[in-house]
N, C-alpha and C positions, 0 to 999 in steps of 0.2 A: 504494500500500500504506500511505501514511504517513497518510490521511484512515482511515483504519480506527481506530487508534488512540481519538481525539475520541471516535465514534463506540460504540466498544468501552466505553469510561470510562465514557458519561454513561448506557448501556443498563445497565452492571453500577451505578454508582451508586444507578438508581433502584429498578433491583432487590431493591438492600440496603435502599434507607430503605423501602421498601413491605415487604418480607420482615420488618423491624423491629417496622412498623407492624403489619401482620398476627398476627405472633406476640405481641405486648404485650396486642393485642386477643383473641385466643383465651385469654389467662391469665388479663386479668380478667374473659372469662365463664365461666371453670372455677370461679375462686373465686364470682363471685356463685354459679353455680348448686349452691356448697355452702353457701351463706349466710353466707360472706365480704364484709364491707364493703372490696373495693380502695381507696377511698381512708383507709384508717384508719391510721394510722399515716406515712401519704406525706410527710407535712410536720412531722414532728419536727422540734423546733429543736437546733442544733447551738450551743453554746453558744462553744466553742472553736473554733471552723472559722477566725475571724478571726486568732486568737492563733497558730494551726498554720499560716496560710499567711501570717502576718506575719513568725513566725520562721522563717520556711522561707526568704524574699525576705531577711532579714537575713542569713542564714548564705550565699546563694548571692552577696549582694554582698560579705561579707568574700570570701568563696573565689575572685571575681572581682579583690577590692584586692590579695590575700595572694599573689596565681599573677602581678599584674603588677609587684608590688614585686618578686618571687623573680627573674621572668624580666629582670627590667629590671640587677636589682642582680647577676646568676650570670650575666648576656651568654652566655643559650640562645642554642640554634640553631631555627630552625623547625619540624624535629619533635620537639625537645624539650617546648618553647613549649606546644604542644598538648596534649601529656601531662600539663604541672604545670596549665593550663588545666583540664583535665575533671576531675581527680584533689581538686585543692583547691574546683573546685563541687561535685562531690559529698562531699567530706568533710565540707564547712562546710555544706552544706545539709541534711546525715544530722544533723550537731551540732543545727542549726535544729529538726529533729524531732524529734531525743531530748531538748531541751529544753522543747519544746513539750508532749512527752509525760510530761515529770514532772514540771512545776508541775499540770497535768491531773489527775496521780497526788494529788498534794500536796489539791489543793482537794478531791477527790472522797471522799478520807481523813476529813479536816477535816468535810466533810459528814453522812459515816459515823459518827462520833462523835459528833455535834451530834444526830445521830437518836436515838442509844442513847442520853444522856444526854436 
């Protein structure tokens, strides 16, 4: 029964990437056949993508330093430990992207102005 499994995985797997595959392909000839260009717009540049997943890796390393200072300095217990673990990655990494997300605010502002004027 346990060779089923394998088995099981790799037939559902490639089910999904070809089901994937299949439906990506029926949408962009829905759009050609209404005279949609599919790749237009596909490769917009992201100007901030680096800056959001720079501050993002900053905040998840304080929330990794700040949870082993806590735990090391409060002599948790094991399921404690885990708790201030998940709790201070995701706080310092949410930080990570709401500061990501208003220097974003800040320049786009800046630009908005820079037009009107």
């Amino acid at each position: 029964m346990e060779f089923l499994v394998p088995i099981t995985l790799f037939i559902c797997g490639f089910a999904m990437i070809f089901g994937i595959r299949y439906l990506m392909s029926k949408e962009r000839m829905a759009l050609i056949e209404r005279g949609i260009n599919p790749n237009e717009g596909a490769s917009a540049p992201k100007p901030f993508l680096s800056l959001k997943f720079g501050l993002l890796l900053v905040g998840l390393g304080l929330g990794f330093l700040v949870s082993l200072i806590g735990t090391i300095s409060f002599n948790l217990h094991s399921d404690q430990e885990v708790a201030v673990y998940f709790g201070c990655i995701a706080i310092f990494g949410g930080l990570g992207l709401i500061c990501s997300y208003a220097i974003e605010k800040k320049w786009l502002d800046q630009q908005e102005l820079k037009q009107k004027h």
